[in-house]
N, C-alpha and C positions, 0 to 999 in steps of 0.2 A: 385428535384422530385425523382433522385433516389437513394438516401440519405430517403428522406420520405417511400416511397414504402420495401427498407431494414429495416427500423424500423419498421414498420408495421407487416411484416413478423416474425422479431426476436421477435416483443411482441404477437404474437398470435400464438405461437408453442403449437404446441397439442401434449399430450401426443403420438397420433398413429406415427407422423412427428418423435419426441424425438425416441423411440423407435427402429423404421425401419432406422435410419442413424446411433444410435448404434448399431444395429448388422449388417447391410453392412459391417459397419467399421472394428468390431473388429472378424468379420467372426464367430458369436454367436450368441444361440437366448437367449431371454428375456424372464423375465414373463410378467405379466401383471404391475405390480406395477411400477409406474412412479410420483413418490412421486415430486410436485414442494418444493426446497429451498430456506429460505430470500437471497437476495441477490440484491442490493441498485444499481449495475449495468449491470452485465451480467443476464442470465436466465442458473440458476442450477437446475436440476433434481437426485432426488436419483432413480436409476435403482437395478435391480436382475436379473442375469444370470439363467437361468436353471440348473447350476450347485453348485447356492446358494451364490454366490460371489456376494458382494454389489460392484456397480458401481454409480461413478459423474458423469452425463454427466454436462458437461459448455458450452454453448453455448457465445461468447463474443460478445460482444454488437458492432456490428459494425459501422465503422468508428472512434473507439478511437484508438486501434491499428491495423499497419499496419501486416502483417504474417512475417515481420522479425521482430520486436518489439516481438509478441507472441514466435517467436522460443528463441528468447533472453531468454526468460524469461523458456522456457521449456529444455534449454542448461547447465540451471544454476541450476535447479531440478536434471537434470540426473546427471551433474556432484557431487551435493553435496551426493547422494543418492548414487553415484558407491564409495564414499568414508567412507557408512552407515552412515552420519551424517543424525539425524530423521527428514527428509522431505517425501514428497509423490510426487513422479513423476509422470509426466504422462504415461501411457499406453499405449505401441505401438501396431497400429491398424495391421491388416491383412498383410498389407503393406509394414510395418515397420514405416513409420511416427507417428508422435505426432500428429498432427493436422492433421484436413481436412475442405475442405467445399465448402456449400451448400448455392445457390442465395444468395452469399454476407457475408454471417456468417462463422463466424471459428468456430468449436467447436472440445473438447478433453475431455478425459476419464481420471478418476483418482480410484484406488483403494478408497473403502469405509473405513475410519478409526474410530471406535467409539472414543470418549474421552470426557471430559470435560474444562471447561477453569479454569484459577488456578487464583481464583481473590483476594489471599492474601498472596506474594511465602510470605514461610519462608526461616531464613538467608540461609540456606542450598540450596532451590531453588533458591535465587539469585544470590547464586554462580554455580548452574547448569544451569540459565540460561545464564551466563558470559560466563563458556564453551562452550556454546554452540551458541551461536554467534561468537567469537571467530574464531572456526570452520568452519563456517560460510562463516567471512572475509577475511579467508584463503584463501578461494578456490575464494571468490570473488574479492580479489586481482593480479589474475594468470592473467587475460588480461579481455581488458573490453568488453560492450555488443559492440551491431552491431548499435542499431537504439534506445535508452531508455534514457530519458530527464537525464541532470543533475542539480541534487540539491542544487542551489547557487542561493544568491539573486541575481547575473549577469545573471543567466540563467533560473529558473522554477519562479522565484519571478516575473521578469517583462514580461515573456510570459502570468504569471495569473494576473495582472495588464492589459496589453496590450487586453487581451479576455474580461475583464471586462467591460475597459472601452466601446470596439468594441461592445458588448453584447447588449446596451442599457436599464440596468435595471436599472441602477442609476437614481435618481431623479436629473434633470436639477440642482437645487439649491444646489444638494449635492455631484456634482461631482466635483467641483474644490476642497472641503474639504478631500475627501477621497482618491483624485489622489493626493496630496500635502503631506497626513501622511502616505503615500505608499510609496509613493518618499524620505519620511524622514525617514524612518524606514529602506529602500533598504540603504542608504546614511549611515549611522549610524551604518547596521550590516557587508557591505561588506567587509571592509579592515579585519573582522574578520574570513573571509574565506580566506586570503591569504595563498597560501604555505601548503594550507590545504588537509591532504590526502584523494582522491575522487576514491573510487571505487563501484566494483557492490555490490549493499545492498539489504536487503528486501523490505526498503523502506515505509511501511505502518504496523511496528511491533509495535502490540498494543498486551493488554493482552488477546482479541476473537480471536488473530490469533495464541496462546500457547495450543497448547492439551495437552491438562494432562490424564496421561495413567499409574494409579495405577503400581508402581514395572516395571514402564518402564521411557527411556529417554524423555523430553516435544517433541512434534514435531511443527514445525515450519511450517506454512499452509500460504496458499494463497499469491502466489507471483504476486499476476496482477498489484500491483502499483511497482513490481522493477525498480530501479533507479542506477544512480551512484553519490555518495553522501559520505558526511562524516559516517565513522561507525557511530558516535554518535548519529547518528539520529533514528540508531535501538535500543538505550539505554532510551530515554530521554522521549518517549509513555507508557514506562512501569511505569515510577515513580510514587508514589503516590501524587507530587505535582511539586512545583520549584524546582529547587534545591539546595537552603535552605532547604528548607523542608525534604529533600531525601538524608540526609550525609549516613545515615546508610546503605542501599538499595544500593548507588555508590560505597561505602569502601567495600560491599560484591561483589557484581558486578564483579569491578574493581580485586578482589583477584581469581574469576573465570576465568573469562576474561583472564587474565594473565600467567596462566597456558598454553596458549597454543598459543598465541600471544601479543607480545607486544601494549600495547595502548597510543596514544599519549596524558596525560593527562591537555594539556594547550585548549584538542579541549571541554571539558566539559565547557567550558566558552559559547560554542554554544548554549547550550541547551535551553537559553532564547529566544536567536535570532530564533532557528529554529522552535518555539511556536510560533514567532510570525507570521513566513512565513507560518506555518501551518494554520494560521487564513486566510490569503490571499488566499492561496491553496483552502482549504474547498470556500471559498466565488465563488472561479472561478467556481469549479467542480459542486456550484447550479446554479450557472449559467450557467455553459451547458446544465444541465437538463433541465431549464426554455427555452432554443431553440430548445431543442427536444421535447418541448410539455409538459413538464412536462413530462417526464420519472421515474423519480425516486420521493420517496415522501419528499417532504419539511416541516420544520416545519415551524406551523402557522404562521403569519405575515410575513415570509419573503418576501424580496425586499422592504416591509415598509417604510418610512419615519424615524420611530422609531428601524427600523432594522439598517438602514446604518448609524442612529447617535449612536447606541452603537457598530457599529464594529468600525467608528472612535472612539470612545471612549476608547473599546478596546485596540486599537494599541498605541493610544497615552498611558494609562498604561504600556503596553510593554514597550514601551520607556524608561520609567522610571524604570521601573524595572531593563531590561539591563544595563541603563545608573546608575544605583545603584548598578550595582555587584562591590565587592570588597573581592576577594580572595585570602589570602595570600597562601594558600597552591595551588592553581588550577591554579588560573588568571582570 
């Protein structure tokens, strides 16, 4: 119930609510403008200082993370950001902290960035965005988070199997099929995470999370799903397919990349596997929405009969796919 009554509250924040805790906070007034932003889990608002400064307020969706999981994750802003690698940190309130909050919700403040997303790099940006993850890994290999999942099928693959099956969205006649090519897919990918190097990553680096910022460096946004995890996994959301498909995009990549950190090139052999745990992932995370009431929005049919015979479907492709790599130059 108060689990219910906190979400109730995080979904029906009014602009006056947004407003009056960002300038408590950051010891400022506001104008009136309290612009709501998409955003598929937390509740973001674009704000305006009186002094003409655009402000994010983020309000995090409570009960997904705990306030060391969030400080994790605003530890790993500040540091990449006092090292001017282009991220956006958050803003420290009146106080000095990052965070605060209010009946059950955390929220934090980010400077306003305009930009666009870059949904075709050329060679040249793939090698800047190589650097720049690179950079990145750098700083996210110095010591790890406090309290943020890691990304192996021993550990986030069978915690989003384990929620699914608990979840009960599975149809009766279709859960002995879908827990069997879970279990076969975990089986099949894990030994390929051995000895594998696991540190703090972004985690969720797709090409909406790349600002593109004319005669500036890309910036790297939205760290709410950081993790600790193979770098590769910040590589493998950008490509424009398998990686077959993606020689040329990697060999640039990989020449950026390199410039400023070594990469271990036998973990691109992942990139299948961790498509396929992404399929799992994505499956869990509508699944929690479907126990918050529908939170977030779903596409049509899901939970179906004909939804969960093509994500088995799905997986069992994986399979194949992975169990078809043969790389002489990679592994």
């Amino acid at each position: 119930m108060e689990q219910t009554a906190r979400l109730t509250g995080f979904s029906a924040l009014t602009p006056d609510v947004v407003i009056d805790l960002i300038e408590k906070s950051l010891g400022q007034r506001c104008t009136n403008l309290c612009r709501p932003l998409n955003s598929y889990i937390n509740r973001v608002f674009e704000l305006k200082l009186e002094n003409g400064d655009g402000i994010i307020a983020k309000f995090y969706r409570p009960g997904r993370w705990n306030r060391t999981a969030l400080l994790d994750e605003h530890e790993f802003l500040t540091e990449l950001a006092e090292l001017e690698i282009p991220v956006i940190p958050p803003l420290p309130f009146a106080d000095g902290a990052t965070l605060h909050e209010q009946d059950g919700m955390y929220f934090t403040a980010f400077q306003k960035k305009l930009g666009r997303s870059c949904d075709e790099p050329t060679d040249d940006q793939w090698e800047e965005l190589g650097r720049l993850l690179a950079r990145v890994h750098a700083v996210g290999a110095v010591h790890p988070p406090r309290n943020r999942i890691t990304m192996t099928p021993r550990g986030s693959t069978r915690a989003n199997l384990d929620f699914i099956l608990r979840s009960g969205v599975l149809p009766r006649d279709l859960r002995g099929q879908y827990e069997r090519v879970v279990h076969d897919t975990i089986q099949q990918i894990e030994p390929m995470f051995e000895e594998c190097e696991l540190i703090r990553i972004h985690g969720d680096c797709h090409r909406a999370n790349i600002v593109y910022r004319p005669d500036e460096s890309f910036y790297l946004i939205d760290f709410d799903d950081m993790a600790v995890g193979p770098p590769i996994q910040d590589l493998w959301m950008l490509l424009p397919g398998h990686k077959s498909e993606s020689l040329v995009e990697i060999d640039f990549f990989m020449e950026g990349y390199e410039t400023f950190r070594s990469f271990d090139r036998r973990t691109l052999r992942l990139i299948e596997p961790l498509r396929a745990m992404r399929y799992i992932h994505f499956t869990a995370w509508c699944a929690a929405q479907v126990a918050d009431g529908g939170f977030a929005r779903l596409s049509p049919g899901w939970g179906t009969e004909s939804f969960w015979k093509g994500e088995i479907r799905d997986l069992r492709n994986q399979q194949e796919e992975i169990a078809g790599e043969r790389d002489p130059l990679w592994g």
